[in-house]
C-alpha positions in Angstrom: 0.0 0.0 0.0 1.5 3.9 -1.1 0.0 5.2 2.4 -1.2 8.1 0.2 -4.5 9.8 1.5 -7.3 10.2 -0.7 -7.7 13.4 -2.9 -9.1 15.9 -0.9 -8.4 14.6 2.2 -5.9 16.9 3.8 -9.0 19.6 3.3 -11.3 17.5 5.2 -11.2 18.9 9.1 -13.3 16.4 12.2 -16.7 17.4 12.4 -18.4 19.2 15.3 -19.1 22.1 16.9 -17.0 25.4 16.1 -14.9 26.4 19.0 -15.6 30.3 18.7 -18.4 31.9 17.0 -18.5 33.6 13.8 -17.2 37.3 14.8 -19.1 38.7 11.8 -22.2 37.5 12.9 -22.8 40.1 16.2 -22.0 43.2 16.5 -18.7 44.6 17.3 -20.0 46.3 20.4 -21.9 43.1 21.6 -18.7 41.1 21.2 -16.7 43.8 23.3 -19.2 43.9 25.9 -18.2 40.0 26.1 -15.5 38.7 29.2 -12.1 39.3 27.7 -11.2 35.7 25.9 -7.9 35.6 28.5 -6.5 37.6 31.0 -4.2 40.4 30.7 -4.3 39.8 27.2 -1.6 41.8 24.8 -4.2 42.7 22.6 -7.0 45.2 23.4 -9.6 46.5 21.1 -8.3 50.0 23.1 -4.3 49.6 21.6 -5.7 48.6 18.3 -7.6 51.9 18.2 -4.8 53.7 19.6 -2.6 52.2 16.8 -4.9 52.6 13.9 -5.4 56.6 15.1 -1.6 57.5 15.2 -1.2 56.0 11.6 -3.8 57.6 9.9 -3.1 60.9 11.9 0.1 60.4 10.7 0.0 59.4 7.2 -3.3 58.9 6.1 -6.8 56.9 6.4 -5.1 54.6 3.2 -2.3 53.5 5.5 -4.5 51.7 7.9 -4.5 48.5 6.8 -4.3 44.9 8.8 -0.9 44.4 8.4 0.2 47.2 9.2 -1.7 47.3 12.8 -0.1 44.3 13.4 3.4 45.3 12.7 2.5 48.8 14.8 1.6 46.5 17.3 4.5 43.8 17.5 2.1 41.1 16.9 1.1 38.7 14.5 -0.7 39.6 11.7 -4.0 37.5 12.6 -3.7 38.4 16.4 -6.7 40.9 15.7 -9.2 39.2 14.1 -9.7 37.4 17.7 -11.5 41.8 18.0 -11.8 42.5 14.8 -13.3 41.0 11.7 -11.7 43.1 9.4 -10.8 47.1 8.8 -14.4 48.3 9.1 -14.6 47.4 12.2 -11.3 48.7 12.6 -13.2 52.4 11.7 -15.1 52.1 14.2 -13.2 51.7 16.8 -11.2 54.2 15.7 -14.0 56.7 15.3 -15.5 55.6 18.9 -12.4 56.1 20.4 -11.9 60.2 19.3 -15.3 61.0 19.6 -14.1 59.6 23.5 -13.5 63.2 23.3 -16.1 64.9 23.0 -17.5 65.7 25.9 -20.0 68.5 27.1 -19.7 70.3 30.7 -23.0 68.7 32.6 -24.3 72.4 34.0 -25.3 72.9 29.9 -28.4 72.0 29.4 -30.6 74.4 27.3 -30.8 72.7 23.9 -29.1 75.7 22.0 -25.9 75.8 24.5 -26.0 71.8 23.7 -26.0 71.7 20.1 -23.9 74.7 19.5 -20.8 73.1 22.1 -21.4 70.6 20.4 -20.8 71.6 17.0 -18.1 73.7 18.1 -15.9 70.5 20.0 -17.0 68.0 16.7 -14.9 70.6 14.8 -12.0 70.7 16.8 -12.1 67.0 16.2 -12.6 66.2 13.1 -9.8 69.2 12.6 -7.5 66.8 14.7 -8.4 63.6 12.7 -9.4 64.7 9.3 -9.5 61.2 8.2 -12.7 61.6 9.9 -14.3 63.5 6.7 -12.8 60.8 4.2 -14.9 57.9 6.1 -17.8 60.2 7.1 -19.8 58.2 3.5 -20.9 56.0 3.6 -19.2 54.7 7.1 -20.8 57.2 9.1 -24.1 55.2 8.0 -23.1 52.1 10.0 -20.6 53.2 12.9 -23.2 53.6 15.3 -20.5 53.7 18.2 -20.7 53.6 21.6 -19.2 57.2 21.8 -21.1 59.0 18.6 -24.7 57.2 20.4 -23.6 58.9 23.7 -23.4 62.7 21.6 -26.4 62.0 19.8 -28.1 61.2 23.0 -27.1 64.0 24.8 -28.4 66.8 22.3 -31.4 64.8 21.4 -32.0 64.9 25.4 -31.3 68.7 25.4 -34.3 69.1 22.7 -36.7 66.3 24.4 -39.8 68.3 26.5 -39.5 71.5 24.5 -43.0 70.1 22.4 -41.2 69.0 20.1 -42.2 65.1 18.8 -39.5 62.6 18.2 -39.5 63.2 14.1 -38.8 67.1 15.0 -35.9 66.7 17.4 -33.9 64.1 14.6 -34.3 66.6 12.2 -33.0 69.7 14.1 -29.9 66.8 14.9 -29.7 66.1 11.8 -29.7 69.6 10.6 -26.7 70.6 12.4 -24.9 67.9 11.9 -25.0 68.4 8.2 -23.9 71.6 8.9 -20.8 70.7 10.8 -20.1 68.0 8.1 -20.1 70.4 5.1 -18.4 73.5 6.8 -15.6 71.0 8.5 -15.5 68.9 4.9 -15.1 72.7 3.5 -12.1 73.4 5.5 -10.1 70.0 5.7 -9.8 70.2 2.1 -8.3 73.5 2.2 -5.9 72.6 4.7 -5.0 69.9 2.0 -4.8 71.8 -0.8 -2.9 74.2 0.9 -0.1 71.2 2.2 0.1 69.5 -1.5 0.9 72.5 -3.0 3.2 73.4 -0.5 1.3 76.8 0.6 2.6 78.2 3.9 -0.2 80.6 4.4 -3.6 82.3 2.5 -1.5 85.0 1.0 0.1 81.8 -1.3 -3.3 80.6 -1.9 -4.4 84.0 -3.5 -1.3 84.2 -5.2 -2.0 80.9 -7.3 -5.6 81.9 -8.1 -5.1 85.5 -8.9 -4.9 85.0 -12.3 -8.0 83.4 -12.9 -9.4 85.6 -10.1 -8.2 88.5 -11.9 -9.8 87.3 -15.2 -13.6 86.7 -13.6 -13.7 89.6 -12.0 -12.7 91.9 -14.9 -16.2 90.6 -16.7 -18.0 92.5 -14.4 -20.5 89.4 -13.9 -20.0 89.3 -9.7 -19.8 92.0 -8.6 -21.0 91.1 -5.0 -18.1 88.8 -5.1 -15.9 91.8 -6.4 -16.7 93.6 -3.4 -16.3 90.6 -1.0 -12.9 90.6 -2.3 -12.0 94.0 -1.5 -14.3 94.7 1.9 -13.9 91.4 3.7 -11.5 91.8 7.2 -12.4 88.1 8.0 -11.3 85.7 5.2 -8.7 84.0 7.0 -10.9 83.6 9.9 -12.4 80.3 10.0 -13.5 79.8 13.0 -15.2 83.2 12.9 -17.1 82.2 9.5 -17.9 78.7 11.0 -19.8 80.0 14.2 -21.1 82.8 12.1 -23.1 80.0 9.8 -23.5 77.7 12.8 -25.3 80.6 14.5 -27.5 81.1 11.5 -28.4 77.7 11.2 -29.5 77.8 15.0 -31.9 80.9 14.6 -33.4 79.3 11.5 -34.1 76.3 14.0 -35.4 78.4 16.7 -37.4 80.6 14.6 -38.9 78.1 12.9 -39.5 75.5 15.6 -40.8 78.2 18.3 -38.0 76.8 21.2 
């Protein structure tokens, strides 16, 4: 007799039950809330968020990959699937762990003070972590976090008992969130415009467009944008024109809403 298995055979593996469960088939939040699978392990779902942060403040969203994380961590490069079932779930815990924080002081509690702190903190943020913007869609659909439920909470809270029904408060969230998300999406990619062309300041950035500046506004055809150009004292004041439109948004909200 050769002694050679049959075909196939060395793919075959003992049949019973599976010693683990599935970890794509729960949520990464329920399986976190689980015992840790040993004690003092290495490995945390905290230092892979930790890691994951640094290298895409660093260098990029891109760079965060599974391989990398592993070599960031000094550990093998399967060592976090036993927390992770792959790099969205990797996002996650990466955007759980900044929006850690954000926090609000707990004597604000009219509904206006809320949302507007809060805009103003998610800004600072998202400044912090642009990589933020570049999974904000569609990612932001599905990383209902710990963290991000906890700020939602909070400023849906502030609006709950003002009248208003359920349907009402979500949209007046939703409302200035989407105002955050556009005016910080806004400014991120000017801060990376301004680093890939190697633009130290605004003054190089009006420098580069003057020609075609120069050119639009000789046709006459804006002139309310002509005399933006020469009247404005607060172009290179973002965080001026960012409360400014925040504000606005706000009194639209109140005005319309009654609160």
């Amino acid at each position: 007799m050769s002694g050679k298995k049959p075909a196939g055979a060395e793919d075959r593996t003992p049949s019973g039950p599976a010693t683990e469960p599935d970890p794509a088939a729960v949520s990464l939040w329920e399986r976190l809330d689980r015992p840790a699978p040993a004690p003092r392990a290495a490995l945390t779902p905290q230092k892979i968020a930790a890691a994951a942060v640094r290298i895409a403040d660093a260098e990029g969203i891109d760079a965060v990959t599974m391989r990398r994380l592993a070599t960031e961590l000094g550990v093998a490069p399967m060592a976090a699937y036993r927390y992770v079932s792959g790099k969205g779930d990797v996002l996650d815990l990466m955007t759980d762990a900044v929006y850690a924080d954000l926090t609000l002081p707990d004597d604000i509690e009219n509904w206006r003070d809320v949302m507007r702190t809060n805009a103003l903190r998610t800004r600072e943020i998202v400044l912090r972590h642009p990589w933020l913007i570049q999974i904000s869609s569609p990612q932001s659909l599905r990383a209902l976090t710990p963290n991000r439920m906890s700020v939602a909470e909070r400023a849906l809270s502030a609006l709950d008992g003002l009248g208003l029904d359920v349907d009402a408060m979500m949209a007046v969230l939703g409302t200035v969130n989407s105002y955050v998300h556009g005016a910080v999406s806004a400014e991120c990619a000017h801060h990376c415009l301004m680093r890939e062309q190697g633009w130290a300041g605004p003054d190089e950035l009006r420098t580069a467009l003057a020609p075609q500046m120069s050119y639009l506004m000789s046709t006459g055809r804006y002139p309310t944008y002509h005399r933006y150009l020469h009247e404005a004292t607060r172009k290179d004041d973002p965080q001026w024109r960012f409360e400014t439109g925040l504000d606005s948004v706000l009194d639209g909200i109140a005005a319309r809403l009654g609160i």
